[in-house]
N, C-alpha and C positions, 0 to 999 in steps of 0.2 A: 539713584535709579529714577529714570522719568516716568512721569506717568503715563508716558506710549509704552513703555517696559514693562510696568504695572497692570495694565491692559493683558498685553496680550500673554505676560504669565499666566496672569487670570484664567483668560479663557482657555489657556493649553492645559495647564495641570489643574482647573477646577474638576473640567468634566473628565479629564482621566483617574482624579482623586475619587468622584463622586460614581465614575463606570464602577471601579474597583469595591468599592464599599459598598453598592448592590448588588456587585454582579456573581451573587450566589456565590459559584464557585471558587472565586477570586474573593472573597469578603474574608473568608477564612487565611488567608496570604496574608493579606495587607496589614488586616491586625497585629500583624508583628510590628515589634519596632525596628527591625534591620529595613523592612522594605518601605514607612515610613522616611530612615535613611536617607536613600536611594531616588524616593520622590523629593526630597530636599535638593540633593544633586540634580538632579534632571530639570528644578526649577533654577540653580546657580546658570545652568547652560543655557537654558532657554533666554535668560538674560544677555549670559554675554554674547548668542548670536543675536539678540534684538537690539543690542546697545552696538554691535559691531560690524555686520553683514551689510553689504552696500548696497543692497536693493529693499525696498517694505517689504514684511513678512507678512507671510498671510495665514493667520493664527488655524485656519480649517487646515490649511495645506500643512500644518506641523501636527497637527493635532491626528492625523491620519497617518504620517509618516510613523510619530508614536507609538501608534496603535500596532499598527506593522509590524515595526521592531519589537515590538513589547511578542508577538507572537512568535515571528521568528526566530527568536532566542529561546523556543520551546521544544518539540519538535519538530521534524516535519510534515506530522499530519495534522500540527494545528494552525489556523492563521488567521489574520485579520479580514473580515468581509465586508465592503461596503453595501451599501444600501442595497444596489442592483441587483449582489454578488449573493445577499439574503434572497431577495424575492427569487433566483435562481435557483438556491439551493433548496427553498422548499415550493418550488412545482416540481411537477411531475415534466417528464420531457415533453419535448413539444411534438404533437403528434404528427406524425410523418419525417420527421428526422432521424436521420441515421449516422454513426460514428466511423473512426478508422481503425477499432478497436486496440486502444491505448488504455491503459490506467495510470495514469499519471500520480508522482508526489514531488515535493522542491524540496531542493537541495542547492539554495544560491538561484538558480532556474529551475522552472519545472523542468523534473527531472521524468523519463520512464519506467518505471516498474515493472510492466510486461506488455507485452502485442500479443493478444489474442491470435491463436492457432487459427489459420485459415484467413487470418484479417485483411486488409490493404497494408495496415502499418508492419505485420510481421511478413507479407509478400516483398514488401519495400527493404527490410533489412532489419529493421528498428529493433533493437537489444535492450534489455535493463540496462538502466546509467548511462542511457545518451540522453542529453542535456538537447533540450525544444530551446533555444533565444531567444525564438518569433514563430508566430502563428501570423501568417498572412500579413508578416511586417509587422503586426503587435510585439512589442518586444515582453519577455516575459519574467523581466528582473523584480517586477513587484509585480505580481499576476498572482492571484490566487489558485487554485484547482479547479475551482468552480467555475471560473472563467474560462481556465483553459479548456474544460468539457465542453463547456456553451462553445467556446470558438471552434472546436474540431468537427461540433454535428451542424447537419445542413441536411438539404433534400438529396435522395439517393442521385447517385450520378456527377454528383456535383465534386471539387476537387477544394482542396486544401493544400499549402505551403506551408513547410514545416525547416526552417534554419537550425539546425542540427550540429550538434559538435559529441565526437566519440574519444571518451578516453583524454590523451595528452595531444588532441589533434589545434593546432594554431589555425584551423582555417575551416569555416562552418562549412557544412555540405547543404543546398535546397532538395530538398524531399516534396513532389508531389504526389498527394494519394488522391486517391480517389475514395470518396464517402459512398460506404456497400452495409447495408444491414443483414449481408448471410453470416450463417456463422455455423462452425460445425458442431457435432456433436459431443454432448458434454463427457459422457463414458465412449470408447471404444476399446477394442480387447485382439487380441488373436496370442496363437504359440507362437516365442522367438525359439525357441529348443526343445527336445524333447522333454515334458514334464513342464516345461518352464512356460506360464503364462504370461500377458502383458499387458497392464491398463494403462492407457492413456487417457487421465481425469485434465478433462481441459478446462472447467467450473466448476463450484460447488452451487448446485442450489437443492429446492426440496425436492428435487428429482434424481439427485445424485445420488444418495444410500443407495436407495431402488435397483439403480442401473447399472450399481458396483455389485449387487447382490445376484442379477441375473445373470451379468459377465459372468462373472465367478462360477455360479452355475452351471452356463457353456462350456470353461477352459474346461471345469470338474469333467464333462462328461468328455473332453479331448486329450483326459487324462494326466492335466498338470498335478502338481506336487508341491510347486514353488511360483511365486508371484513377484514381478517387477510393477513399477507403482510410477508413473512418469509423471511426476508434477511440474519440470523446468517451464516456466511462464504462466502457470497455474493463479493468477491473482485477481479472480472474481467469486464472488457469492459472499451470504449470509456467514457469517463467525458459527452461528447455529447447523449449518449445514456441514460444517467442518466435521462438528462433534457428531453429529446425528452419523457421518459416514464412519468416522472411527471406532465406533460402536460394536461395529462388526468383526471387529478385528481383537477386540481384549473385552476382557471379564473385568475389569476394576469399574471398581462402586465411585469413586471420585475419577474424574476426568482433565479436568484442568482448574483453575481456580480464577476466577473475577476480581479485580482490587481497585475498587478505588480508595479517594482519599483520606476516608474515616474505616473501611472495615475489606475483607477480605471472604467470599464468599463460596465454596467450592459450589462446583457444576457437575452435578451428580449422573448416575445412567439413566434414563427418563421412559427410550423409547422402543429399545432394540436390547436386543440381544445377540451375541457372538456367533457368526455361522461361517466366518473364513480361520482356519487353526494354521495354514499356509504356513512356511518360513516367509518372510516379505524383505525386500529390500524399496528403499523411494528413492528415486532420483529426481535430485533439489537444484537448485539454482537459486542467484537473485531476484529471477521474476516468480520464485514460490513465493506467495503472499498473502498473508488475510487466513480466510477458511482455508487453503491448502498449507499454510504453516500449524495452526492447529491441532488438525490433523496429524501431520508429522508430529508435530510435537508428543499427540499421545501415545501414539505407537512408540515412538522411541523411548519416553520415558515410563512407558511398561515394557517393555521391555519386546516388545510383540515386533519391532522391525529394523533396521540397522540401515542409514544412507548413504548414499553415492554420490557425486556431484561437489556444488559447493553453496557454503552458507545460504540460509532463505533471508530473502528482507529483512524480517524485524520488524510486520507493519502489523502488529497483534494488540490492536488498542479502537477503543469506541468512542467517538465525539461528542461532545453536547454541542447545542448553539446558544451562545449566551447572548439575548440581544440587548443590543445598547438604544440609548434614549435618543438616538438620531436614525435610528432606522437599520444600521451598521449590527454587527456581530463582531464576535469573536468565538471560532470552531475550536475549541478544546479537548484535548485528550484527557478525559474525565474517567476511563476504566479501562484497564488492561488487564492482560490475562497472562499467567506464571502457570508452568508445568503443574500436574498435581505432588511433584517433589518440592515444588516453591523454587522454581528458575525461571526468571523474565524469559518474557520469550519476546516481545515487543522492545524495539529499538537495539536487538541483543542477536534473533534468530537462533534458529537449528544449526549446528556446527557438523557436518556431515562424520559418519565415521569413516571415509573414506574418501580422500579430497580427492577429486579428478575436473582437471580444467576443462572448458570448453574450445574450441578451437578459435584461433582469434582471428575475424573475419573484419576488414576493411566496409565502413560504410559506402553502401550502392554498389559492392562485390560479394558476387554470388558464394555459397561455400562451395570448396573444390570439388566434392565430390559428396551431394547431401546421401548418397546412400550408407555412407560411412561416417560411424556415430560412436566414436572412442569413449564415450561417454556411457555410452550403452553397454557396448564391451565390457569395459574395467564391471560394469555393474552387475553382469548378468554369471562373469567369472567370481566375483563373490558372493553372491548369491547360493551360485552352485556346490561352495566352500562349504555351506552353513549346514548346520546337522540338523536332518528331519527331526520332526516335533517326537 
């Protein structure tokens, strides 16, 4: 081994050895001796690309790839942040910017999650699991989240390129939107049938209990009986909002349960009390996320409501920032949340009791006929199945 070899092992696995061994939550991993192992291996390679690669290596430029990797083989709401992508993450947004309301997560590329009801990006077409390449020609194979937020907002009015690929499609579609910071409203309600109420929760925040309480209220006096629950692309707000609305809906003293990686924590009733006794049904989708999986999740595992649709995300998990001695982080998934029965519900989802597909819509093609919502159908027909309280 030469001492240019020597070199730049050094530098790649010292400060990966040395991240690890303080980095709080990572300190507790490495103690082991399998991943010890592992960093063994990672220094044989680091050799035989530096003894064998036909260009100089540039020990920073490996030493980040690392990082990367080491993230990406976790899941995908945790990842590697460089410098910028920290100071990013903890400001506040810049004021007078506005998004295409997207929630992004990676899956290979940033992937999407949901388009906000009313957005530019769900006027545009944009579905959970279409895959962004590029943002404005930034390609987005090593892109963080964090970035990809930062690239999407801009001053209102202003437009964004988004390289697109749906499904098994061989050939990306360009998507421009237009950057709008309206957005509509988080509860709305009316009768689909007689007796049969409708929420459409488009966010969870501290306003959402409230505005599912007053709904409710209304249908009560338009004389429902029975309640549809629309969460398909539901995947903004607080995890705490989740629960604070589910509240309404069941009497159990445990809620869901918190876990991280030493102890396991139930999340009790805190602040509400039960005022909807409805039968319920929720109709789910991929883009149900975050606080509107929770949600579901507690109703269905009391047993208080039964879904439609198909499987939620899986994105039921809280971050830390672990920052590293050059400025950089690493966003980890440091606690997640399991039903109050003890079922992941993070990287796992709500498995519907009643799978009903979406219709399969070609990107930048309108659907045939949006007043027709088979989705809704199948939902509102079992619904009506289910025997009053």
């Amino acid at each position: 081994m030469t001492d240019r070899t020597r070199f730049v092992i050094l530098m790649v696995t010292a400060p990966i050895l040395a991240y690890t061994l303080v980095g709080g939550l990572l300190g507790r991993v490495v103690a082991r001796e399998d991943t010890y192992r592992h960093l063994r291996v990672f220094e044989d390679v680091v050799s035989l690309v530096t003894d064998n690669y036909v260009e100089p290596i540039d020990p920073a430029r490996i030493m980040q790839g690392a990082l990367w990797g080491l993230a990406e083989g976790l899941d995908p709401e945790s990842t590697y942040l460089t410098p910028d992508d920290v100071v990013q993450y903890e400001a506040d947004d810049v004021s007078g910017e506005v998004g295409v309301g997207l929630v992004l997560t990676r899956q290979y590329y940033i992937q999407v999650v949901a388009a906000r009801e009313g957005s530019p990006a769900a006027a545009a077409g944009l579905r959970p699991g279409d895959y962004i390449r590029a943002i404005d020609d930034a390609p987005t194979r090593i892109m963080s989240t964090v970035r990809g937020r930062q690239l999407l907002r801009g001053a209102p009015g202003s437009t964004v390129t988004l390289t697109v690929i749906r499904g098994n499609a061989t050939e990306p579609v360009e998507v421009e939107l237009r950057r709008d910071g309206g957005r509509s409203a988080n509860v709305t309600s009316r009768l689909v049938a007689p007796g049969v109420g409708y929420l459409r929760i488009a966010e969870f925040d501290d306003t959402t209990a409230d505005a599912i309480e007053a709904a409710a209220g209304t249908l009560e006096r338009q004389r429902a009986e029975r309640l549809l629950i629309d969460l398909r692309g539901t995947a903004t707000g607080t995890f705490a909002s989740g629960i604070d609305a589910a509240q309404l809906f069941t009497d159990a003293d445990t809620l869901v349960i918190r876990e991280s990686a030493t102890e396991q924590e139930p999340v009790n009733r805190v602040t509400r009390e039960p005022s909807i006794a409805w039968p319920v049904v929720i109709i789910t989708n991929p883009g149900t996320a975050g606080a509107a999986e929770l949600f579901t999740a507690v109703l269905t595992d009391t047993g208080r409501a039964e879904t439609v649709g198909l499987r939620t995300a899986g994105r039921a998990a809280e971050q830390t920032l672990v920052r590293l001695p050059d400025g950089g982080g690493l966003l980890l998934s440091s606690t997640r949340y399991l039903t109050a029965s003890g079922e992941p519900i993070h990287r796992v989802g709500v498995e519907p009791t009643v799978v009903v597909p979406g219709p399969a819509v070609e990107l930048g093609q309108a659907v045939a006929d949006p007043d027709e919502d088979p989705v809704l159908d199948r939902a509102l027909e079992h619904l009506v199945a289910m025997p009053t309280a």
